[in-house]
N, C-alpha and C positions, 0 to 999 in steps of 0.2 A: 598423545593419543592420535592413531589416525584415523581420519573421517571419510567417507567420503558421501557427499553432498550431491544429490539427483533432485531435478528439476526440470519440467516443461518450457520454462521461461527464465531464463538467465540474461547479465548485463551482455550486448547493449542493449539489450531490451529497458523502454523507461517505465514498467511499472512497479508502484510502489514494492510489490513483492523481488521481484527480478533485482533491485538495486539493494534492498535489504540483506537479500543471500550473498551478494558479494563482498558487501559493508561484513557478514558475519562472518565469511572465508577469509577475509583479509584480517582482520580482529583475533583470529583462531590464529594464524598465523604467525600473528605476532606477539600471542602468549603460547609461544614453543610447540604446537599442534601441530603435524603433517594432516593437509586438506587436498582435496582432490575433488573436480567437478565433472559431471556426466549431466549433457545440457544438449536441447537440439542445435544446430548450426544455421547457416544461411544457403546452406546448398543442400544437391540432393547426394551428398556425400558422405565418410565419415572422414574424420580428421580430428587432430590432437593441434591444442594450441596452448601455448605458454601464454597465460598471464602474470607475469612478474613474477611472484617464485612460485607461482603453482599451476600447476595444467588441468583444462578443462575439454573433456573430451569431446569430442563435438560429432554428436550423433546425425546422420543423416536426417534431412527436415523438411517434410511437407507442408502446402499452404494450408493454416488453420481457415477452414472456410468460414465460420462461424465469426472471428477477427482477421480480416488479409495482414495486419501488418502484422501478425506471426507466422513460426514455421513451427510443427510439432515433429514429435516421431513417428514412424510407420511401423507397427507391431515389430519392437526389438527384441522379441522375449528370448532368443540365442544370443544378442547382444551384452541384455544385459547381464547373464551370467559369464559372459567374459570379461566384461569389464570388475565384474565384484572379484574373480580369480587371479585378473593382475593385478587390482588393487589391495587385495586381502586387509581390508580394513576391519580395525576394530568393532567401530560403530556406525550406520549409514543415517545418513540425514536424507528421510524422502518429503519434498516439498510439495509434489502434486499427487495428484489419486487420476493419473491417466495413463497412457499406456507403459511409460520408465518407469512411472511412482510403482502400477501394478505387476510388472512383472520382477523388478526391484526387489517388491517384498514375499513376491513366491518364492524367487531365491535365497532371500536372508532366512527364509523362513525354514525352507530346506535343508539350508547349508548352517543354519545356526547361528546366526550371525545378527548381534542386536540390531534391532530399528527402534529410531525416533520418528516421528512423523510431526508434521508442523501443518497445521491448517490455516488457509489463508480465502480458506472459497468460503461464499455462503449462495444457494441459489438465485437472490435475489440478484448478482453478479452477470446471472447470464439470462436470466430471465424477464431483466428489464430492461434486455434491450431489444427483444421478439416482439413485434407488433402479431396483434390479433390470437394471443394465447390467452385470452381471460379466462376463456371455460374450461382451461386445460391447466392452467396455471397451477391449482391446490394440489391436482395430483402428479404435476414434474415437481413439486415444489417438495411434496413426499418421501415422493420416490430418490431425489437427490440427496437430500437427508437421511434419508436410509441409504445408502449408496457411500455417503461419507463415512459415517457411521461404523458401520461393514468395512471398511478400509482404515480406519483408524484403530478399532478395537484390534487388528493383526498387528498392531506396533505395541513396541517394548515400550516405548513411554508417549506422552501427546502434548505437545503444546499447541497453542495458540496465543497471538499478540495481546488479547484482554481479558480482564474475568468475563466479561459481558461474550464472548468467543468461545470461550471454553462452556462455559456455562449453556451455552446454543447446543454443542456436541452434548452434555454430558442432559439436557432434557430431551435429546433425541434420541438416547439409549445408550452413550460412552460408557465403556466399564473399566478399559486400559486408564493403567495410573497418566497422571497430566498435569500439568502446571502452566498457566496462563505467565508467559515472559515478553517483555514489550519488547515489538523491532530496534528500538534508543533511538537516538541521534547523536550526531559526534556534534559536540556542541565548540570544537576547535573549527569545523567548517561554518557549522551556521551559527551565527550570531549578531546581534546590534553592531554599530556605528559602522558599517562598510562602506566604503567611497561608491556610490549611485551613480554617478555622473555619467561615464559610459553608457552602461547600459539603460538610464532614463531616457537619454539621447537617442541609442541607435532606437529603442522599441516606441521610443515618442511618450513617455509617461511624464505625466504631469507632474510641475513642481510647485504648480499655485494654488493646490487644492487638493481636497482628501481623494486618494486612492482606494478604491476598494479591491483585492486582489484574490484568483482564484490560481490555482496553479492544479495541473492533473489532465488527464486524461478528458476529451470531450466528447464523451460516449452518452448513450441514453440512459443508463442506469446513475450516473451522477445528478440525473435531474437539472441542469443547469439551465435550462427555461424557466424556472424558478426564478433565478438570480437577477435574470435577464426581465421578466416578466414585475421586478419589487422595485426594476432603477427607475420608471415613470415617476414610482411613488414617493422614490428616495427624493431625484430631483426635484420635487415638489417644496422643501427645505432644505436639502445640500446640491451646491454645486458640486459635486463627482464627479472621478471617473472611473470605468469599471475595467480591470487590464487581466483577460482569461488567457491563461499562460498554458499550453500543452496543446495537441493536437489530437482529432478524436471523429469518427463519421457523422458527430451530431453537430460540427464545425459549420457546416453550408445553411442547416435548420437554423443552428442560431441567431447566426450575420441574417437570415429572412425574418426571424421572431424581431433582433431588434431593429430591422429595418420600417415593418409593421407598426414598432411603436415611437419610432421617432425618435431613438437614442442610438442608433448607431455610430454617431460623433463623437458619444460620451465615450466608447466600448473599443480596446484595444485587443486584437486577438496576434497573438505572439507567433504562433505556433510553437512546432517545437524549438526548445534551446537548450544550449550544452549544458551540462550539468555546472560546470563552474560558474554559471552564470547565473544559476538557482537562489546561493545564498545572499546574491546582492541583490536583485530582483524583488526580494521580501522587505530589503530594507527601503526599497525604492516605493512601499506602499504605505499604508494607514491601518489597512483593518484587513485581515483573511476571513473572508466567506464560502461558506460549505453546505450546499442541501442535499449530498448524496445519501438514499437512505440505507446503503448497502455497506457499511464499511467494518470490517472486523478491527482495526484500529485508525490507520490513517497514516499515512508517513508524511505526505506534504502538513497536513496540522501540527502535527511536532516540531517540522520545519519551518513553518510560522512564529511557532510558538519560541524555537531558539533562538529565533531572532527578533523577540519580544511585540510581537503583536496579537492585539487581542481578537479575538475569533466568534464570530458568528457561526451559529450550528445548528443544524436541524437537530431535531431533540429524536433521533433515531440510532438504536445499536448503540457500539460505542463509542459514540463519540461524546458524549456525556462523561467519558471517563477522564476524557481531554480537555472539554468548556465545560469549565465549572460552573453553572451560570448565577452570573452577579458575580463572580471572582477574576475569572479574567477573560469573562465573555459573556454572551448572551444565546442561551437556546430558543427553536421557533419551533412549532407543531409542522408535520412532517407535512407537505404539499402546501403550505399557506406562505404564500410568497407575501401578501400583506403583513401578514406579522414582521417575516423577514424584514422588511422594509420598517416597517415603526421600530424596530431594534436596532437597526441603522443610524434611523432620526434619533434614539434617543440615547446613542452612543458618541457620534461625532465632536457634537455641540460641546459636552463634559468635555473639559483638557484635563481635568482633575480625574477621573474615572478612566478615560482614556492612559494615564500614567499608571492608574492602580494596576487596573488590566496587564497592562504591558508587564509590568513589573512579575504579577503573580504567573503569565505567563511562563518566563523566565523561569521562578521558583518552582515549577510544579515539572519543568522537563528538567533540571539542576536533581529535582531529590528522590524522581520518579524513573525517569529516561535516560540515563545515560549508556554510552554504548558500554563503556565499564562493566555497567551492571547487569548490562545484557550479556556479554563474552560469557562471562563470568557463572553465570546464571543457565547457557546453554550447557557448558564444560560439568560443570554439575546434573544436569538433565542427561550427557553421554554416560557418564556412571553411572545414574541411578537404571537407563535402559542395559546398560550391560550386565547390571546386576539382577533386575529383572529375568532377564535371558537365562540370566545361569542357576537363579533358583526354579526358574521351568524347566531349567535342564535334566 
């Protein structure tokens, strides 16, 4: 089948979505699929560039003001029916509901030409990170929901990463057929017993004591003053240390929140790091902790969870579908960083619960997440959109 795949945000971009889409080009790939990408660039140019066996067209890209370390597009809407004309693809994979995604599916829509659509936004995404929208909030909050909505119901089929995802679309009025398919993990990259050494070293992570580990983006919408706000608590019975892996604008706020409380010593901030460096880094900790409440599934928790560690979680979205709690984690009520903290305390101390966890960790992305199952799973959703298409035809 050939695909081709549109997106606002493509690798090397590090967020979870942008590394997923190219996990799922390469994966398409190499069960005999022709893939093709249309993705903003780094310049204000257009250009074509080979990624290993496939080319990703690289759309002229302005700075996203809203996040500076992106580039989006500038109204491509003649673009992108040239790009759908030399590519003549079967089926399109549109990633965003922004200006590609939208003019993408005027075209396909036009030209007859299935779409799938893949949701990966929820408002809380961009709206927790606006200071002073309270009184404005319910109705962006709305209005974007209806907005997604309206852009999803144009597509021949709909996924999103969780039922708790689809299920968000389908109570805000989804009528297009859909199937909740998880981003996976390649559980050949992440996993247990990886050699630490190196990289304990060069980032200074502790070996004499528990790790507590975030990896991700340090933006406001993750909420990670939380995290930062429960280590007083923690330390109060564990000596820890807290090691926040990614880089993000809420970065300077947090080094001053733990400065504030007197744990800046404990708190390692990494910034960014290479990707290779992701799957040893997890084995280099004790426990993954996560209070963002916006997350349509999560890709660093699965990455965690490959490499068997057990997970603390805000009990928001779904991430529930990921910490089972008492299975192989423990959930906290969404803003209550004391909780977070006593589920901490009442984690470490267990070595016997500590190994359950781990363990069932393991077993829940083994029979749930694999990227297998995701390929797999998509290739099946290009059909049922093409077939879609051709009985509206």
């Amino acid at each position: 089948m050939k695909v081709l795949v549109v997106t606002e945000s493509y690798w090397p971009n590090a967020d979870g979505g942008a590394l997923f889409e190219r996990r799922l080009v390469l994966g398409l790939i190499g069960r005999g699929n022709q893939v093709s990408v249309w993705a903003p660039g780094p310049k204000f140019k257009s250009y074509d560039e080979q990624d290993g066996p496939y080319v990703i067209h690289r759309e002229k890209g302005v700075l996203f003001l809203a996040n500076r370390k992106y580039k989006v597009s500038l109204f491509p809407f003649i673009k992108a029916y040239r790009v759908i004309r030399a590519e003549r693809p079967d089926v399109i994979h549109i990633h965003n509901a922004y200006w590609m995604g939208l003019f993408t599916m005027f075209w396909a829509r036009l030209l007859k030409i299935p779409v799938l659509a893949t949701n990966h936004f929820m408002p809380e995404n961009a709206l927790l990170n606006l200071k002073g929208t309270d009184f404005v909030y319910k109705p962006l909050e709305r209005f974007i929901w209806s907005f997604l909505v309206w852009f999803h119901n144009r597509a021949d089929f709909v996924t999103s990463p969780t039922p708790t995802a689809v299920k968000l679309l389908v109570d805000h009025g989804l009528k297009a057929p859909h199937e909740p398919i998880s981003n996976g993990i390649d559980t050949k990259v992440f996993h247990p017993r990886q050699d630490t050494g190196a990289v304990a070293a060069k980032y200074q992570i502790a070996t004499d004591r528990p790790v507590l580990i975030y990896v991700g983006r340090l933006d406001g919408e993750k909420r990670l003053d939380l995290i930062i706000s429960a280590l007083p608590l923690i330390k109060l019975q564990q000596n820890v240390q807290l090691v926040m892996v990614g880089s993000g604008k809420a970065m300077n706020d947090l080094k001053a929140q733990a400065n504030k409380l007197g744990v800046a010593d404990d708190i390692i901030f990494t910034g960014y790091i290479d990707e290779d460096e992701k799957p040893v880094i997890y084995n280099a900790a004790s426990v993954f902790v996560i209070s963002s409440p916006a997350e349509l599934q999560s890709i660093v928790t699965l990455e965690a969870m490959a490499t068997g560690l057990p997970i603390i979680s805000v009990d928001v979205a779904a991430l529930k579908e990921l910490c089972h709690d008492d299975q192989n984690g423990f959930l906290f009520p969404r803003d209550d960083f004391k909780a977070l903290a006593e589920r901490v305390n009442k984690l470490l101390p267990d070595k016997a619960l500590m190994s359950s966890f781990s363990k069932e960790s393991m077993n829940i992305v083994q029979s749930l997440h694999s990227t297998d199952v995701t390929f797999e799973k998509y290739e099946t959703a290009y059909k049922r959109a093409v077939k879609h298409r051709t009985d509206r035809a």
